[in-house]
N, C-alpha and C positions, 0 to 999 in steps of 0.2 A: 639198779638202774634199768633191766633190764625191764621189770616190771612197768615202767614209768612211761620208755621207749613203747612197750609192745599196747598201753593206755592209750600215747596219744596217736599210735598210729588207727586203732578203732576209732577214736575219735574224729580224728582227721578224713576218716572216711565217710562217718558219719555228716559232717561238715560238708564234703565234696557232693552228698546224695541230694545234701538241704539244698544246696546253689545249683543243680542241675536241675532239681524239681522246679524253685524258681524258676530259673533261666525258660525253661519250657514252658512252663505254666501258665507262667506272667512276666511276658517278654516285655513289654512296654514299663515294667516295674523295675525290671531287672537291672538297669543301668543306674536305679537310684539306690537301691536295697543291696544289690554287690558290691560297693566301691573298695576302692584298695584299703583306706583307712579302717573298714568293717571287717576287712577281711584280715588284714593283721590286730585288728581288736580278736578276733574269732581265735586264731593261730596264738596269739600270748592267751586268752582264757584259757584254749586247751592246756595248752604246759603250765601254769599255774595249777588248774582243777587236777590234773596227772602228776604234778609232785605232793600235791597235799592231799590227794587221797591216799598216795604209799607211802605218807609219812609213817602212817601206824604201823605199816608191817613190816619197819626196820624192828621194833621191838618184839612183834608179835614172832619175829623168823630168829630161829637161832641155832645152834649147831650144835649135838651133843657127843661129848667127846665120849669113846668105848677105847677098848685098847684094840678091838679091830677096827676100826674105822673112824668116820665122821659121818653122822647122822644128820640131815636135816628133819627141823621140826615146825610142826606149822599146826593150825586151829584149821583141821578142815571146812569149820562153819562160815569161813571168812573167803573162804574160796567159791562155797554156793553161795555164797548172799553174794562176790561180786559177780558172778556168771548171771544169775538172775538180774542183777541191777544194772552191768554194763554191758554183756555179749547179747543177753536176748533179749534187753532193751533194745540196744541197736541193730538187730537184725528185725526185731518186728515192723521199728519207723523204717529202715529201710526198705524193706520189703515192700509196704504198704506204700510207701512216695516214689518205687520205681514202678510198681504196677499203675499205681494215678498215671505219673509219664507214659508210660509207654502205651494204657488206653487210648493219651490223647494223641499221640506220635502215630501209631496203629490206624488209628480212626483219621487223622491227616494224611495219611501215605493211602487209606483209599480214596478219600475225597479228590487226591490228586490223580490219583491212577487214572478216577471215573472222566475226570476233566478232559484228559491228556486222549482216551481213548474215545471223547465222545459220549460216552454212557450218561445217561438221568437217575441220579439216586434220592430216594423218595426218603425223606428224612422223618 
């Protein structure tokens, strides 16, 4: 579970980057493209796609008994292919759609500045 829990919480993060980038980007759009019924579609896809991707590694995880201990045992291959497929996937989209934002967030906080103090900027 815990695997599943700590899925859709990436995801969900993932989800909150996409609807800020929205929100900022394409304010006028924003009211039609975030509605609450898209956004609980959004929220049940994540927990759907996060139980059924850990479905496989109830079997894949398993526990080898020693007479000193309990061993976990795992396929390291299945931990790089998800870090590659899910943690730096979504660090690269996010990454790249908070820097979009905040170019244009950036670039509005001088336009206003220049307003506010009088100044002419030559575009």
């Amino acid at each position: 579970m815990t695997g599943v829990c700590g899925l859709v919480s990436i995801l969900t993060y993932m989800a909150i980057c996409v609807e800020r980038y929205i929100v900022i980007i394409c304010p006028l759009h924003a009211s039609n493209w975030c509605t609450r019924s898209r956004i609980l579609l959004v929220i049940n896809s994540i927990w759907a796609f996060a139980i059924m991707y850990r479905l496989p590694y109830f079997d894949l995880i398993g526990t080898e008994k020693h007479e000193y201990g309990c061993f976990l045992e795992f396929l390291p291959f299945h931990w790089v292919s998800e870090f590659v497929f899910i943690h730096l996937s979504v660090f690269i989209i996010s990454a790249t759609l908070y820097y979009k934002t905040c170019k244009v967030l950036w670039s509005m906080e001088v336009l206003d500045y220049a307003r506010l103090n009088g100044h002419s900027l030559i575009t």
